[in-house]
C-alpha positions as CSV (number, residue, x, y, z in Angstrom):
1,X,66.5,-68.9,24.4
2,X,67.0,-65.4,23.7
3,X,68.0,-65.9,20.0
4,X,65.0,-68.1,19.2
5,X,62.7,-65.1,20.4
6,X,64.7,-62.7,18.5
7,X,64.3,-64.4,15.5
8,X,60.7,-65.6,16.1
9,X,59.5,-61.7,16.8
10,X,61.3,-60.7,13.5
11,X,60.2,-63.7,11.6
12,X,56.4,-62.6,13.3
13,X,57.1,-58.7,11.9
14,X,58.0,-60.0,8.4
15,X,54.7,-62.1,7.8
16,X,52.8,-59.1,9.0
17,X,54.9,-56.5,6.9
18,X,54.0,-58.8,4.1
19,X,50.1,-59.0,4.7
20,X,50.2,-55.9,5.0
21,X,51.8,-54.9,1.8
22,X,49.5,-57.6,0.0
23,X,46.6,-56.1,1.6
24,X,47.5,-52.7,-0.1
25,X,47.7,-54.1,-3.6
26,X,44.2,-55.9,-3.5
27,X,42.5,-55.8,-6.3
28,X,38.2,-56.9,-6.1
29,X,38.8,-60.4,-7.2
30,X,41.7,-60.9,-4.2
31,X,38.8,-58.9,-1.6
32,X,36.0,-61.1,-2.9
33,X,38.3,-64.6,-2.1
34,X,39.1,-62.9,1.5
35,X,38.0,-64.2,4.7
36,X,36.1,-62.2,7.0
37,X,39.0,-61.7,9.2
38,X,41.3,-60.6,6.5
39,X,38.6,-58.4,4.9
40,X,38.7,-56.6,8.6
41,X,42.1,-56.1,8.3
42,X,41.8,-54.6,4.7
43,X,39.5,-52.2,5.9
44,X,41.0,-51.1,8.5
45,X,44.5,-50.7,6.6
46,X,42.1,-48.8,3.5
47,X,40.6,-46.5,5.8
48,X,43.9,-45.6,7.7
49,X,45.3,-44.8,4.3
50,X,42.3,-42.5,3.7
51,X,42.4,-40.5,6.5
């Protein structure tokens, strides 16, 4: 039971390293095809960056 969480929480951490990452290399034609949800979370991720 243990193991499955372990992996689940890392498997959970990788997906969200990888948004991330994606987030940071959006270009206007990737931010014009997000959803409003993932737009929030560029934002917030661009203005982090900036300070």
């Amino acid at each position: 039971m243990i193991t499955i969480v372990i992996v689940l929480a890392t498997a959970i951490g990788v997906r969200i390293f990888y948004i991330q990452e994606k987030l940071k290399k959006a270009n206007i034609n990737e931010i014009d095809k997000m959803s409003g949800t993932m737009f929030k979370c560029y934002l917030e991720l661009f203005f982090k960056r900036q300070g």
